[in-house]
VEXTORKE-242914 format. One line per 3 residues: number of its first residue (from 1); for each residue x, y negated, z of N, C-alpha, C. Coordinates in steps of 0.2 Angstrom, whole numbers, plus 5000, padded with zeros to 4 digits. Atoms other than C-alpha are relative to their C-alpha. Layout:
BEGIN
NUM> X Y Z X Y Z X Y Z  ...
***
This chain:
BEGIN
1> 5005 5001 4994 5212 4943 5084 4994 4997 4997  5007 5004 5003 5194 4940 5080 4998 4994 5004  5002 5004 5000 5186 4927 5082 4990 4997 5000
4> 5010 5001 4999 5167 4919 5083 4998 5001 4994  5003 4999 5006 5165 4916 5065 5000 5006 4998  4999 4994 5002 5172 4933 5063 4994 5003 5001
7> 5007 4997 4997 5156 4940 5074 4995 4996 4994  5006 5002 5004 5145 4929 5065 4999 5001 4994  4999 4999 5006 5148 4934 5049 5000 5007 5001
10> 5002 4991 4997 5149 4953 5055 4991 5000 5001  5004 5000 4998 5131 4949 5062 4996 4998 4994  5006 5002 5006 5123 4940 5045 5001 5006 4995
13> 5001 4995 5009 5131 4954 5033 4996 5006 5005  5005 4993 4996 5121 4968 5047 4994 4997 4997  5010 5001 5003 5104 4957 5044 4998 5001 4993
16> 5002 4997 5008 5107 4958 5025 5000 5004 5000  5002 4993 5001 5110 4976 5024 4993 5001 5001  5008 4998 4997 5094 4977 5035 4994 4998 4995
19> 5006 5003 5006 5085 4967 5023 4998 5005 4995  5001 4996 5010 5090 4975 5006 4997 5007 5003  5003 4995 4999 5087 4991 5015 4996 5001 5003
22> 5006 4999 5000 5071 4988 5020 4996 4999 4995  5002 4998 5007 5067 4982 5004 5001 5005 4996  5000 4992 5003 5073 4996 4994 4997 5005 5001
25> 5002 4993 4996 5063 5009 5005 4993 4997 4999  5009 5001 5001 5046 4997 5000 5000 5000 4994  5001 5000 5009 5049 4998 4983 4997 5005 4999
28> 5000 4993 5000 5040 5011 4975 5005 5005 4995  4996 4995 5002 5047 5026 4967 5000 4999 4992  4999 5004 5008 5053 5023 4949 4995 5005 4995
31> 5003 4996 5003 5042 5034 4937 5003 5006 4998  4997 4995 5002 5048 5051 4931 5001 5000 4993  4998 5001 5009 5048 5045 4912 5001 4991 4999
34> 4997 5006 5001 5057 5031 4904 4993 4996 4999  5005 5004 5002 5046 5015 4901 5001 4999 4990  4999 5001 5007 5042 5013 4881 5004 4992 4998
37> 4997 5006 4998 5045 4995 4885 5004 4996 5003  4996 5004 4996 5057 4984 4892 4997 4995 5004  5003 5003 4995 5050 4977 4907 5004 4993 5003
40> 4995 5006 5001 5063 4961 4906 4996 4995 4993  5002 5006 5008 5061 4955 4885 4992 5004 4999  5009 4997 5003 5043 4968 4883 5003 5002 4991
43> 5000 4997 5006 5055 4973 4868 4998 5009 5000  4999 4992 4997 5054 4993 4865 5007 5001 5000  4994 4995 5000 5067 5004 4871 5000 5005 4995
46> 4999 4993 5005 5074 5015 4858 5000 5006 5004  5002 4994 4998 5070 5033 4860 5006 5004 5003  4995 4997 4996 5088 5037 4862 5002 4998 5008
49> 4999 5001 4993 5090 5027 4878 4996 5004 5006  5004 4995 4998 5075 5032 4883 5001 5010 5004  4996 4993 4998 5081 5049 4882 5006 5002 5006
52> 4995 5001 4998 5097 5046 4887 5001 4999 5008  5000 5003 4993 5094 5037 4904 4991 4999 5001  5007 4996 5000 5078 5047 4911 4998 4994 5005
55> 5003 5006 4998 5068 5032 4918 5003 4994 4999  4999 5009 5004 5075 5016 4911 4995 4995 5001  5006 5005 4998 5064 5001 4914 5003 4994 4996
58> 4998 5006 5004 5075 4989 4902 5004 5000 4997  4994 4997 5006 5083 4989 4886 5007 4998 5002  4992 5002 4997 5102 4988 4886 5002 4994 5002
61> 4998 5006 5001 5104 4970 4883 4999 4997 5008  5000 5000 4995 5093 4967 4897 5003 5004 5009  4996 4993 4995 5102 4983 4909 5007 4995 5001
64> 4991 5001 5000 5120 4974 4906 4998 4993 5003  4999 5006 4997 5112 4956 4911 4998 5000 5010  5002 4998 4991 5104 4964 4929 5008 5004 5002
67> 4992 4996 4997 5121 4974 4931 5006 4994 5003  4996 5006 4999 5132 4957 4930 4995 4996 5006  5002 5004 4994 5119 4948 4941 5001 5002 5005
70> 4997 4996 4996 5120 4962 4953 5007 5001 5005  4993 5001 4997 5138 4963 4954 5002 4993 5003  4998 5007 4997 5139 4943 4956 4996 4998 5006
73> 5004 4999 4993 5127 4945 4970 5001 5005 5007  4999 4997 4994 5132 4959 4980 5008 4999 5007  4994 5002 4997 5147 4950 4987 4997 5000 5007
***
């Protein structure tokens, strides 16, 4: 049987989504070619990533530490 906190907790994860998915839809659109630079360290991306992964915006290193923040966050 639910309960209050139940609801309340129902109604803060609604306002989050609401949030992220207003932000997400003000972002703009990512470019249609990779960046030369990584937009994190300003090291360059190799040309294979580049290639690889068609708009990139940050070298691997920095890609793997946004993925693990990401993950630790979308709880």
């Amino acid at each position: 049987m639910a309960d209050i906190a139940d609801f309340a907790n129902d109604l803060v994860q609604e306002r989050i989504d609401q949030a992220l998915a207003a932000r997400n839809a003000a972002k703009p659109a990512l470019a249609a070619h990779s960046f030369l630079f990584c937009e994190g360290c300003e090291e360059p991306i190799p040309e294979a990533r580049r290639l690889a992964q068609v708009g990139c915006t940050q070298c691997v290193s920095c890609q793997a530490i946004t993925d693990v923040w990401e993950a630790r966050h979308a709880r």
